[in-house]
C-alpha positions as CSV (number, residue, x, y, z in Angstrom):
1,X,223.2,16.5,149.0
2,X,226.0,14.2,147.2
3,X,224.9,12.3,144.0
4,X,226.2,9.3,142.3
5,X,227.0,11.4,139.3
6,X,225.4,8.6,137.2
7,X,222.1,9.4,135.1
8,X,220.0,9.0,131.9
9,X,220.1,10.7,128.5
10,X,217.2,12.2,128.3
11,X,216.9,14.1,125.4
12,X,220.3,15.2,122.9
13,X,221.1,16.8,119.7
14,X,224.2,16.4,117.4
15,X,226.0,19.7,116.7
16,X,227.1,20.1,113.8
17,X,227.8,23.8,113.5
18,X,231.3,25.1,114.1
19,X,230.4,27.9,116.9
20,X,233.4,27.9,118.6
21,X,237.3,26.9,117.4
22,X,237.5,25.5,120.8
23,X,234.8,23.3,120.1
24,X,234.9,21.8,116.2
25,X,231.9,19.5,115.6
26,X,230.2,17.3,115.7
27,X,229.6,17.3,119.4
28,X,226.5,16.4,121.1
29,X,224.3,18.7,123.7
30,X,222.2,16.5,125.8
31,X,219.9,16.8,128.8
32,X,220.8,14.4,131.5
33,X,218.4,13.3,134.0
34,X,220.5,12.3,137.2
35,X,219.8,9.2,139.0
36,X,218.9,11.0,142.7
37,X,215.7,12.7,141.5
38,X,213.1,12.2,138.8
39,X,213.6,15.6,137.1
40,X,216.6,16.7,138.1
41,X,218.1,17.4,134.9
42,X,221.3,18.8,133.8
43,X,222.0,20.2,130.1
44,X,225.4,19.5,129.4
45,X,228.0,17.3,127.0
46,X,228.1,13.8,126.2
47,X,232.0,13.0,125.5
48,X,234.4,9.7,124.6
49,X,232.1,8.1,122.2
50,X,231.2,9.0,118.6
51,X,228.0,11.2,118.1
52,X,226.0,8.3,116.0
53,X,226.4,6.2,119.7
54,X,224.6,8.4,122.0
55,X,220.6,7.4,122.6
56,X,217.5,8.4,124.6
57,X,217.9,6.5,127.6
58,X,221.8,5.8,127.4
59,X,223.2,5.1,130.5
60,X,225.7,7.9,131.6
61,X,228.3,9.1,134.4
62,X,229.9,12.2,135.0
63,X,233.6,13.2,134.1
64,X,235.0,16.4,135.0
65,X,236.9,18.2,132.2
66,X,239.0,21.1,133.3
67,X,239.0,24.6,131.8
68,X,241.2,27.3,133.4
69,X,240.1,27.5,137.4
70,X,236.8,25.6,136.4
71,X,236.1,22.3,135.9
72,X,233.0,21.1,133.9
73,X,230.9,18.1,134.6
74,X,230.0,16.5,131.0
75,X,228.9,12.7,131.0
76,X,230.2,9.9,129.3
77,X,228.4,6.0,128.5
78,X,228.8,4.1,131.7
79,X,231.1,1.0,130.7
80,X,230.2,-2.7,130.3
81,X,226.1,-2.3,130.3
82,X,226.3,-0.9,134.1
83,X,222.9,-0.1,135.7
84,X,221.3,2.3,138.2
């Protein structure tokens, strides 16, 4: 089944623990409820916007960031107040 890639912050926490040099904080871990299915949810990365922005029920799309042969899906804020 394809999907829109678009979703809903569901639930998110700030990191601000440095775990990984990769990966210097703060970033922020979020569950993302996509828009296909009421509990289809995704634990992933929001990126592109400062930690302090991202909110329960934030409005979110996918971008793919690449990492070797893989590539990733994280989400970022959909732009301009888009909707489902």
């Amino acid at each position: 089944m394809a999907v829109s890639g678009r979703g809903t912050v569901f639930s998110f926490t700030i990191n601000r623990q440095p775990f990984l040099p990769s990966l210097p904080p703060p970033y922020v871990v979020a569950i993302v409820e996509l828009d296909e299915q009421e509990g289809l949810q995704l634990t992933t990365r929001v990126v592109n916007c400062e930690p302090e922005e991202v909110h329960i029920g934030q409005r979110v799309t996918v971008v793919f960031e690449q990492h070797g042969d893989i590539y990733l899906p994280f989400f970022e804020p959909l732009k301009g107040g888009e909707n489902r």
